[in-house]
C-alpha positions in Angstrom: 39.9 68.1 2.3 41.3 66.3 -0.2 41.8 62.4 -0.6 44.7 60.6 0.2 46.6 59.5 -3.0 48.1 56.7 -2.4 50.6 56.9 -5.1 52.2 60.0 -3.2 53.1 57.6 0.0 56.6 56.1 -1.1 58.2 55.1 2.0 55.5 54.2 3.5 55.0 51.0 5.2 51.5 49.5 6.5 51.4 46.5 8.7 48.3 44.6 10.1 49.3 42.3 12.9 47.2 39.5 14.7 49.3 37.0 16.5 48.2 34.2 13.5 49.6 36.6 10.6 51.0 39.6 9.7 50.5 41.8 6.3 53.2 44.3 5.1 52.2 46.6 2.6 56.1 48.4 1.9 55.5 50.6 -0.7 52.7 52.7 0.3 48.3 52.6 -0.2 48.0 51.7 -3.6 44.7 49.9 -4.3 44.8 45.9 -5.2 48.1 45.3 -4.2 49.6 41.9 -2.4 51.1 42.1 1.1 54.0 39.9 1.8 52.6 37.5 4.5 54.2 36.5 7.6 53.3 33.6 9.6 55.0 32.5 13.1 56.6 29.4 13.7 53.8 27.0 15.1 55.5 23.9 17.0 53.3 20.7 15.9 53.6 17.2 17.8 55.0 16.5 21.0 57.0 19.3 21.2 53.7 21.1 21.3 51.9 20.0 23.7 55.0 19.6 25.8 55.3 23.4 25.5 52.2 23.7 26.5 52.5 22.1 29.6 55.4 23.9 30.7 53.8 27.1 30.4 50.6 25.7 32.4 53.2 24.1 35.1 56.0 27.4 35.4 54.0 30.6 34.6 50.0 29.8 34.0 48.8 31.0 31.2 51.5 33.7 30.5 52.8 32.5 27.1 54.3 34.8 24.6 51.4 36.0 22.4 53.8 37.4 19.6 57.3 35.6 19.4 60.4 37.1 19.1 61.2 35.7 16.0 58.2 36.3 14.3 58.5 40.2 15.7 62.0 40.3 14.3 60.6 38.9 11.0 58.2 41.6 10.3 60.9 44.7 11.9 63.2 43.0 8.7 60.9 44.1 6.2 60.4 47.9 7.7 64.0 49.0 7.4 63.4 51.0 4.1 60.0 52.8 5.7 60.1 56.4 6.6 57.2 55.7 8.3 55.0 52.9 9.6 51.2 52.6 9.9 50.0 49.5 12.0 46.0 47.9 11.6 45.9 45.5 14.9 43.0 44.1 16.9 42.9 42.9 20.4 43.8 43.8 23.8 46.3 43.4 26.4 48.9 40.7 25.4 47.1 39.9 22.0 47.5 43.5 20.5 50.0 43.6 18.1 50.3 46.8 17.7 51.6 47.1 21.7 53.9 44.0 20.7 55.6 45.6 18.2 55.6 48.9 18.8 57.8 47.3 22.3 59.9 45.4 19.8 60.8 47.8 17.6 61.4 50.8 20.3 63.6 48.0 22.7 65.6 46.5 19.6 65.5 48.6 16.7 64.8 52.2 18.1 65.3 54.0 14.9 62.1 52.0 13.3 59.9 52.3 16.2 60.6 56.4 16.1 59.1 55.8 12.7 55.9 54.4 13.6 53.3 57.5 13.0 50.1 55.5 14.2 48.1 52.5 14.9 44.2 51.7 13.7 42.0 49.2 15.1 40.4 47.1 13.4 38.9 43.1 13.4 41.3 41.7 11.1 40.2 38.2 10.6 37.2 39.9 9.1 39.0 42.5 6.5 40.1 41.5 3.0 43.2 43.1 1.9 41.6 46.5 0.3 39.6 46.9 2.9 42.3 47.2 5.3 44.1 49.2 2.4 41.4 51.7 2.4 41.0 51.8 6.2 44.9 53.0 6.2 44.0 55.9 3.6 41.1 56.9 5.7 43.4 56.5 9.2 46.0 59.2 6.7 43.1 61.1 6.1 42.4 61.8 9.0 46.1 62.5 10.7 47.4 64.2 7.2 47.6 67.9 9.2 49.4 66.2 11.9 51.7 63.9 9.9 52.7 67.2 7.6 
């Protein structure tokens, strides 16, 4: 088997999602390249902590992990993909990958038909070519099945 060049993956998008940050590689694999950032809105003050109460006082604990605004944010900059890889960590409501893979299927059905797969990794811990070369190794992998 051959390696992945990255070069050859125009089109391509790769996202890594926590609920803190999200990376968007748009143009592919290429080694030593800068991911546009994406950060949600964090409330700060009273307004915080009053949000916080109400979520204690109507619905426990039950907060949305991964705003709509920040999801609608990161499905902006996939329009031009052909297809998308997404790197997340965590389970249940603090997967992103789940998060956005709902998003983009419920509001913009054309992108998430366009999502080819999702990777697991522990973000916090990866620096941006090592999450690169994770992707290459995930294509590597699903190259006979992605054609």
């Amino acid at each position: 088997m051959s390696p992945i060049n990255p070069g050859a993956r125009k089109g391509l998008s790769v996202v890594a999602i926590t609920q803190d940050e999200c990376r968007v590689w748009s143009d592919g694999l290429v080694p030593n390249t800068v991911p546009l950032r994406i950060h949600p809105k964090v409330l700060t003050g009273k307004k915080q902590f009053h949000t916080a109460n109400e979520f204690q006082t109507h619905r426990g604990h039950d907060e949305d992990k991964f705003g709509q605004e920040y999801l609608e944010s990161i499905a902006t900059q996939l329009h031009a993909a052909t297809r998308i890889l997404v790197i997340s960590h965590g389970t249940g409501k603090s997967n992103g990958f789940i998060a956005l893979s709902d998003h983009l299927n419920k509001h913009h059905p054309d992108l998430g038909k366009r999502v080819v797969g999702n990777s697991e990794a522990d973000l916090s811990h990866m620096s941006d070519d090592q999450l690169l070369a994770l992707g290459r190794d995930w294509l590597q992998a699903h190259s006979a099945f992605l054609g």
